[in-house]
C-alpha positions in Angstrom: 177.1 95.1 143.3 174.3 97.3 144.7 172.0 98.1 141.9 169.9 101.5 142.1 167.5 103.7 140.3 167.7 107.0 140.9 164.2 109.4 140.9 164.0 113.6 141.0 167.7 112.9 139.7 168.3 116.3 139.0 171.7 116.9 137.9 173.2 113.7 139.5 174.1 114.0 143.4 172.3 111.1 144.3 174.4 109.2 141.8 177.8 110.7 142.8 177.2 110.3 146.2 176.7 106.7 146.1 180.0 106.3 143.8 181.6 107.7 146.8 180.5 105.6 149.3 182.4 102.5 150.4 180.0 99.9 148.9 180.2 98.8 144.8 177.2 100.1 143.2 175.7 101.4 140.0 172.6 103.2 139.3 171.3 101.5 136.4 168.3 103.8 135.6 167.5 108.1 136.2 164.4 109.5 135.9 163.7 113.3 135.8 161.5 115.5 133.7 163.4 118.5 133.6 165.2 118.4 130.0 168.1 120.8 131.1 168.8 118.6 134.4 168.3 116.0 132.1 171.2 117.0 129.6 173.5 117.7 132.7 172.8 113.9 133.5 173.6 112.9 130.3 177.2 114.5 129.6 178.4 113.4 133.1 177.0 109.7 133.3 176.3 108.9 130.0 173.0 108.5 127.6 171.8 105.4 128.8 171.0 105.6 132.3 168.8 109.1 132.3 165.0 108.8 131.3 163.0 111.9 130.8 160.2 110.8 131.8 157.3 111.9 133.9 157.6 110.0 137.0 154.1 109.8 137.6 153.2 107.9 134.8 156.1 104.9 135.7 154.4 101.5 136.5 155.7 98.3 138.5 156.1 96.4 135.1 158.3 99.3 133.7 160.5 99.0 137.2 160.7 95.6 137.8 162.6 94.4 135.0 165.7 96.3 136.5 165.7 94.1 139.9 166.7 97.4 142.0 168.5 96.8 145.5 167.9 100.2 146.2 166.1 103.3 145.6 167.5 106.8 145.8 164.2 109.6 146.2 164.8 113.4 146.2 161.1 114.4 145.1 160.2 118.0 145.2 160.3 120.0 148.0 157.9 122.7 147.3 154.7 120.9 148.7 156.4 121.0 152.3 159.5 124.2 152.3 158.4 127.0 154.7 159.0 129.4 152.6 155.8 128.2 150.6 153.1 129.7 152.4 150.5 127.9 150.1 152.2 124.6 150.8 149.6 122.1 150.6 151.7 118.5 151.6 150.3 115.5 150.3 147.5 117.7 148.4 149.9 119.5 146.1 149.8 118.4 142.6 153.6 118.4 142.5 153.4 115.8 145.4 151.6 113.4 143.0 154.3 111.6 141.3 155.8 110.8 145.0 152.1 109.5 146.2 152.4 107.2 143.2 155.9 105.3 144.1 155.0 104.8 147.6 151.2 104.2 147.5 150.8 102.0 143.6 154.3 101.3 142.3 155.8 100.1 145.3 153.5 97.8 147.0 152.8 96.4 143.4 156.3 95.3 143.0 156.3 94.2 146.8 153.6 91.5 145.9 156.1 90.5 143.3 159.2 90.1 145.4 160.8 92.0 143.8 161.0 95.4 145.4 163.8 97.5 146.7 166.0 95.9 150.2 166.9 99.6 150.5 166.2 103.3 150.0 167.1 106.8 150.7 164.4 109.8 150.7 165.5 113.4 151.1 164.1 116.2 151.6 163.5 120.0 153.6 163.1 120.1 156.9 159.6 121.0 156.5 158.7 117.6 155.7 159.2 116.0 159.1 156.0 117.5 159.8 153.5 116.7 156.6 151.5 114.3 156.3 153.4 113.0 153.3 156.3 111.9 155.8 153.4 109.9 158.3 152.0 107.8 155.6 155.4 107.4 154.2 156.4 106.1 157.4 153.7 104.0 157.9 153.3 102.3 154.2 156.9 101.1 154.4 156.2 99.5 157.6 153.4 97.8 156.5 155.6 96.7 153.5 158.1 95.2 155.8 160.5 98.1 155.9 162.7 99.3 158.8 163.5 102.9 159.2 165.4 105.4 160.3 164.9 109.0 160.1 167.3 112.1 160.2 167.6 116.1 160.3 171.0 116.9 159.5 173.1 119.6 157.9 176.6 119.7 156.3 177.4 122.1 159.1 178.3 118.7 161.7 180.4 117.3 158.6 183.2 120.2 158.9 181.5 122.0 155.6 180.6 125.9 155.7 176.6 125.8 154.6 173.5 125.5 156.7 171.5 123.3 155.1 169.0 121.2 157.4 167.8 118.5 155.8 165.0 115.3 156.3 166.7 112.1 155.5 164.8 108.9 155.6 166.5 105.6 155.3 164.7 102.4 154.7 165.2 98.7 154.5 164.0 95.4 154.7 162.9 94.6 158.2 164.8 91.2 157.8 168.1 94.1 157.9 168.9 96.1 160.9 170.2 99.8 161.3 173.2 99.9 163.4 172.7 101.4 167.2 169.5 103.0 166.1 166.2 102.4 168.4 163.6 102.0 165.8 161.1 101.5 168.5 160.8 105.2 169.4 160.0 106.4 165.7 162.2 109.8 167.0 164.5 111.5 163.9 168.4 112.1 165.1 170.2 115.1 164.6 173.5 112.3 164.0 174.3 109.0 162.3 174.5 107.0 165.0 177.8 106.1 165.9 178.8 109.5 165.1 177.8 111.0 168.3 176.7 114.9 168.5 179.9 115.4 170.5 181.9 114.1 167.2 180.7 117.0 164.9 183.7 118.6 163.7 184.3 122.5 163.4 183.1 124.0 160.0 186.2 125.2 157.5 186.5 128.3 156.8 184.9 129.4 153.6 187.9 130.6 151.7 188.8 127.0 151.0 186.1 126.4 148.8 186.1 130.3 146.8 187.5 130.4 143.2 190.7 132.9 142.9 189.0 135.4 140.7 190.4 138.5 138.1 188.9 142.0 138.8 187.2 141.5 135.9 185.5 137.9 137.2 184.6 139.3 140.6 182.8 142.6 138.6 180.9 139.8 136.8 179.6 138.5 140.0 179.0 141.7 142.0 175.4 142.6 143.2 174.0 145.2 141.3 173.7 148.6 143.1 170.2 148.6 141.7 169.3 145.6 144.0 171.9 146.3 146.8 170.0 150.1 146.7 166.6 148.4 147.6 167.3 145.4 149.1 170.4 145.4 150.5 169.5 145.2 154.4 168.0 141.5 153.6 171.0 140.0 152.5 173.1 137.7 154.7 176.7 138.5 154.2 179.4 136.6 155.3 183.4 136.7 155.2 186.3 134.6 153.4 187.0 133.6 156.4 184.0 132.9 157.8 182.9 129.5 158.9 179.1 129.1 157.7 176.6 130.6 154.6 173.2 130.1 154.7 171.2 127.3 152.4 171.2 127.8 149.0 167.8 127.6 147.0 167.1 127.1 143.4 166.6 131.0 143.5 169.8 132.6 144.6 171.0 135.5 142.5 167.1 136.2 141.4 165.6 136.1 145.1 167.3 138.0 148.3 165.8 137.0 151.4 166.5 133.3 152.5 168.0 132.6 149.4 171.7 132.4 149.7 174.3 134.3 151.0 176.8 137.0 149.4 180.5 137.5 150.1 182.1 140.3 151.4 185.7 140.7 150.0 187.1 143.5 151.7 186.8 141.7 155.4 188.4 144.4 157.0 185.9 146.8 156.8 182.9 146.9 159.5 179.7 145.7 157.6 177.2 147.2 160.2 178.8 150.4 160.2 179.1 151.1 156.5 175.2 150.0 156.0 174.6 152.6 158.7 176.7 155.0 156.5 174.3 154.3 153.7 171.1 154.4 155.5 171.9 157.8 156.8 173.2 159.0 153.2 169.6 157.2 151.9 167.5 159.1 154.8 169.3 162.2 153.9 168.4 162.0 150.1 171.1 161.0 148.4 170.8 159.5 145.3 174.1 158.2 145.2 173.9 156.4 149.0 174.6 153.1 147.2 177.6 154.1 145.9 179.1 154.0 149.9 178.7 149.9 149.9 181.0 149.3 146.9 183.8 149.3 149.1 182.2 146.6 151.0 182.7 144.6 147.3 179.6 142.3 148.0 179.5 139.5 145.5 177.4 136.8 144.5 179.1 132.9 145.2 179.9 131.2 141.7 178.8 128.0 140.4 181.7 126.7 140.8 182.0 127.7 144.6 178.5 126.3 145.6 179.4 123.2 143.6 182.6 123.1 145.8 180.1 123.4 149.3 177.5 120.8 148.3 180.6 118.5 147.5 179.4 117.6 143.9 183.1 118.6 143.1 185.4 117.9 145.9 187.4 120.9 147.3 190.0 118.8 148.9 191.5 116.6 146.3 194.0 116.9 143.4 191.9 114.9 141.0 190.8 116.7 137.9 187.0 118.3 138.6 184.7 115.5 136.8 181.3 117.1 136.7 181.1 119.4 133.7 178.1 121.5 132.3 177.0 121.1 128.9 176.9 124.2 126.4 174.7 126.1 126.4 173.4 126.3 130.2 172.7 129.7 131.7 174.3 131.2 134.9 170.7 131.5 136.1 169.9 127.5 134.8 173.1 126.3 136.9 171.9 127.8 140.5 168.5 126.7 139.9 170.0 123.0 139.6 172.4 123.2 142.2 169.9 124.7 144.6 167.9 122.0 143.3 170.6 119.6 144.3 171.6 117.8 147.9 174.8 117.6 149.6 177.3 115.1 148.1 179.0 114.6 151.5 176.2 114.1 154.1 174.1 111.5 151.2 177.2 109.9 150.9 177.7 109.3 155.1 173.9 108.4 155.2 174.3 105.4 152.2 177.4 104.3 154.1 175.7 103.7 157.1 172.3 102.2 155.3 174.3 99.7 153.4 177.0 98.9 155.7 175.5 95.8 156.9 174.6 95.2 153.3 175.9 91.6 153.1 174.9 90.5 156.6 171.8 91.0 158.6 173.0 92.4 162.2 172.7 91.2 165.2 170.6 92.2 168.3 174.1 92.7 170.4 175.4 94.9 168.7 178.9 96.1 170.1 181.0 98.8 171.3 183.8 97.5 169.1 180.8 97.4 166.0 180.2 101.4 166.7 183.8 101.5 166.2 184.3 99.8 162.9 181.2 101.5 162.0 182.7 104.8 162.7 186.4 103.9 160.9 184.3 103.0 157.4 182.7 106.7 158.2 186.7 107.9 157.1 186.4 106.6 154.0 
């Protein structure tokens, strides 16, 4: 049994995504200092395993004690996302409590023996090209740590959403990643043995939407006040469409690159009724805006984006098993799930990490390997 502590825990994905995979595990301690993420934790894996706690402040002694095998990281992205123009990397303050783990925690329980074999880091795309990612890279070597390093998005995994993502596995050097050539220090855009050509075509979006009442779909509309002066900056997409763009810990409150909307009526032409509007807005009408309502543009639900980052899975019978505490706002639950990570891609990254968990792999590794590899991928 695979024991893990889980940091920047957020609302759980981490967790769920290693229940998922095909290796017995438990996460036997959560750390987060959000106390609304926090009570998420709580009501869906129990009181005992989520620590408010600032992570920053966590020492070796504190850690040790739980005799980890493996370390699950999603620390916050704001020091490295593009669309912080003040970024600042390793600098930022909010980049401290990461610094910490990797630079006193870590190399403290290393002189102990008793430090993680493995662990997973996530984060935006952006980070592949901070400084926080080189001397990641280059403490866990020294520590004794192979690794591997990925940008990929749920789009290869058959799921709608663009979300490009920096995945970093790690693990003791005395352990081996599977068909990956470690000596070239490149990141892949696929898990090896699932080769680019393997990607499978996204589903169409309407397999993931809620069947919603007149009166739920008014309650998720966009406003005319915002469609009236921001409107053009929206990326809309179709039931049936086959992609949205990433969601952020904004959507609903931001526009631009946060999200898309939905445009229920599909049969109308989207270009051609905005130009409809523009011309009405040009012309001085006050009530242009009224002219995009038959476009009924709509905001996603929680429910929906939970559905797309796989933290409740679309294509199964089984009862939904995540469940929000009372008492959490429609504006608190998009902030954590745009907080969040992808259930399903996590979950195909920890399979592959830990699949040679028991055994360390040999140099020839085979073509009949890659395709055992690729049949434990299935499940």
């Amino acid at each position: 049994m695979v024991r893990a502590i889980e940091f920047y825990s957020g609302i759980g994905a981490l967790h769920l995504a290693l229940s998922r995979s095909q290796t017995p595990a438990t996460v036997i301690a959560a750390y987060d200092w959000d106390p609304i993420a926090s009570q998420v934790y709580t009501v869906n894996y129990g009181p005992n395993v989520i620590h408010k706690a600032d992570i920053s402040t966590l020492t070796a002694a504190r850690l040790s004690h739980f005799q980890a095998d493996l370390w699950l990281l999603s620390p916050a992205c704001q020091p490295y996302t593009i669309l912080n123009p003040d970024a600042k990397g390793a600098s930022d303050p909010r980049a401290r409590s990461f610094l910490h783990l990797i630079d006193n925690v870590l190399p403290q329980l290393a002189a102990q023996q008793v430090h993680p074999r493995y662990m997973l880091v996530e984060n935006v795309a952006g980070f592949q090209d901070s400084d926080m990612r080189h001397h990641l890279v280059s403490t866990l070597k020294q520590l004794g740590y192979n690794v591997a390093e990925f940008n990929l998005t749920p789009l290869q995994f058959g799921i709608p959403n663009s979300r490009l993502r920096y995945y970093l596995l790690a693990k003791l050097s005395r352990l081996r990643f599977p068909g990956y050539d470690e000596s070239r220090s490149n990141i892949l855009d696929y898990i090896p043995s699932q080769c680019p050509e393997m990607s499978v075509a996204p589903r169409c979006l309407n397999q993931y939407l809620d069947e919603l009442d007149d009166e739920s779909l008014a309650s998720f509309k966009v406003s005319d006040r915002v469609l009236e002066k921001w409107g053009r900056l929206f990326d809309i997409v179709l039931p049936s469409g086959t992609r949205s763009c990433c969601f952020t810990r904004g959507y609903t409150q931001l526009v631009e690159r946060a999200g898309s909307i939905l445009q229920m009526s599909e049969q109308l032409d989207t270009t051609r009724v905005f130009d409809e509007f523009f011309a009405a807005q040009r012309s001085g009408d006050e009530q242009a805006v009224r002219l995009l309502n038959c476009l009924r543009l709509r905001y996603f639900t929680p429910s929906e984006l939970l559905r797309l980052f796989h933290i409740t899975d679309p294509f199964t019978n089984t009862p939904c098993d995540f469940v929000w505490p009372p008492g959490v706002s429609l504006k608190s639950k998009y902030r954590l799930i745009g907080n969040s990570v992808n259930v399903e891609v996590v979950r195909r990254l920890i399979n592959y990490l830990l699949i040679e968990e028991s055994r360390e792999v040999s140099s020839d590794f085979t073509p009949a390997d890659h395709v055992a590899v690729e049949q434990s991928y299935q499940h």
